[in-house]
C-alpha positions in Angstrom: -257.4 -32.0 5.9 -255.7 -28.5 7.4 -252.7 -30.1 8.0 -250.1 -30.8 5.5 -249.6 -34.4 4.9 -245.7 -35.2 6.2 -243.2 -36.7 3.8 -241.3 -39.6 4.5 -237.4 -38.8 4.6 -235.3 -42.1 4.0 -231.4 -41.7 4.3 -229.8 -42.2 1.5 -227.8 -44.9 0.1 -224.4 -44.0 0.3 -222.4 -45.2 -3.7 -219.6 -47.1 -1.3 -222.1 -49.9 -0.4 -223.2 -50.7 -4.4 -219.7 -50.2 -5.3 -218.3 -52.3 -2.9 -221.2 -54.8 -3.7 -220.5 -54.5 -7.6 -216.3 -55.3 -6.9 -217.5 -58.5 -4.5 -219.9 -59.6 -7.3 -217.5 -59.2 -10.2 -214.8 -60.9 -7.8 -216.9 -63.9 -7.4 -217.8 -64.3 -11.0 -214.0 -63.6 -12.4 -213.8 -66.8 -9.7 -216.5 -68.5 -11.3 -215.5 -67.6 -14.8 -211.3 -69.3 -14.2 -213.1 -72.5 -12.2 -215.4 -72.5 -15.5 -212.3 -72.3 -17.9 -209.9 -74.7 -16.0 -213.3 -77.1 -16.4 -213.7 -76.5 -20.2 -209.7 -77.0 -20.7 -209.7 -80.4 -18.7 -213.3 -81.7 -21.2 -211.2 -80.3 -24.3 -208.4 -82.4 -23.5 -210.2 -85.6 -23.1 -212.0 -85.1 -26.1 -209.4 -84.5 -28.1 -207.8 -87.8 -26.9 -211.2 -89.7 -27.5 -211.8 -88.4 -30.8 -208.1 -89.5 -31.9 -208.8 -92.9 -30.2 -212.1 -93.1 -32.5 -210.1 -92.2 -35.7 -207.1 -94.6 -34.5 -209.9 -97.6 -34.4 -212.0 -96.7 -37.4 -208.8 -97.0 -39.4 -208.3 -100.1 -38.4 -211.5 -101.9 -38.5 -211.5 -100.4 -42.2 -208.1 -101.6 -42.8 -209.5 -105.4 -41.3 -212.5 -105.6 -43.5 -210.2 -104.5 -46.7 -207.9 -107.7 -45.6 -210.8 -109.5 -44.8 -212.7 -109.3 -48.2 -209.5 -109.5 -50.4 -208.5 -113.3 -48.7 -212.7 -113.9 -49.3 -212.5 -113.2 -52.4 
């Protein structure tokens, strides 16, 4: 062991590579993120319209059974 060991010299990584990878990444999630939105906005909508439906029809089958048991009775 007279002879020095020899260091391993890696080239470095340049900061253009993880900041080009870092703008393609948040590219893809701001993508991700508007697809995602558009998504949640189309479900919203159809809720809402359900839910109205539901409270439409509940009203009306209470509004039935109110006529129903007042000629029954």
């Amino acid at each position: 062991m007279a002879t020095p060991r020899r260091r391993i010299v890696r080239p470095s990584t340049p900061t253009t590579n993880t900041d080009a990878h870092r703008h393609r990444q948040l590219q893809k999630l701001r993508g991700r993120l508007d697809h995602d939105r558009k998504a949640l906005g189309r479900w919203h909508s159809r809720l809402t319209r359900a839910f109205n439906t539901v409270q439409k029809l509940q009203a009306k089958v209470v509004r039935l059974e109110r006529q129903m048991t007042k000629l029954e009775g």
